[in-house]
C-alpha positions, 0 to 999 in steps of 0.5 A: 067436557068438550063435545069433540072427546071421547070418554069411557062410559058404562052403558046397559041395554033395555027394551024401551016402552016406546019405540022412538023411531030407531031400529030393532027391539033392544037399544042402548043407553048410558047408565046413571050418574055420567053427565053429560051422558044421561040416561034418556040419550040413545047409543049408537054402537056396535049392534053385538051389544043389543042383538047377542047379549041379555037384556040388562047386560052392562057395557064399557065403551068408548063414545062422544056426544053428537047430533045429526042436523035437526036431531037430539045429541047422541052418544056415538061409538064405532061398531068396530071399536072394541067393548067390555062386558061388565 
């Protein structure tokens, strides 16, 4: 997969263990099996995902794989962009 498209992919929410420098107590990440998404990679998204819904709540989204200078790759979905709820 180039790293220029964008995939649907199936993300959940959690509460990591350990802060790693981004905001808010709930973040998002992909689930299992979807490389070259992996789980360890965090989701910048529509904050609706991780503020209104339960922890653990699976979403469909739309995203591609990026980085910031100097920064880890991400996974990257418009917050205006529409999602599911699985």
């Amino acid at each position: 997969m180039n790293k220029e498209e964008y995939s649907y992919i199936i993300v959940e929410s959690y509460k990591p263990e350990i802060n790693r420098g981004y905001h808010g107590e709930i973040h998002i990440k992909p689930i299992a099996g979807q490389e070259p998404f992996t789980e360890d990679m965090h989701v910048e998204c529509n904050k609706v995902l991780s503020n209104e819904y339960d922890l653990g709540t699976r979403f469909k989204i739309k995203a591609k794989i990026t980085s910031r200078e100097g920064s880890k790759p991400f996974a990257y979905s418009h917050y205006k962009w529409p999602f599911e709820v699985l």
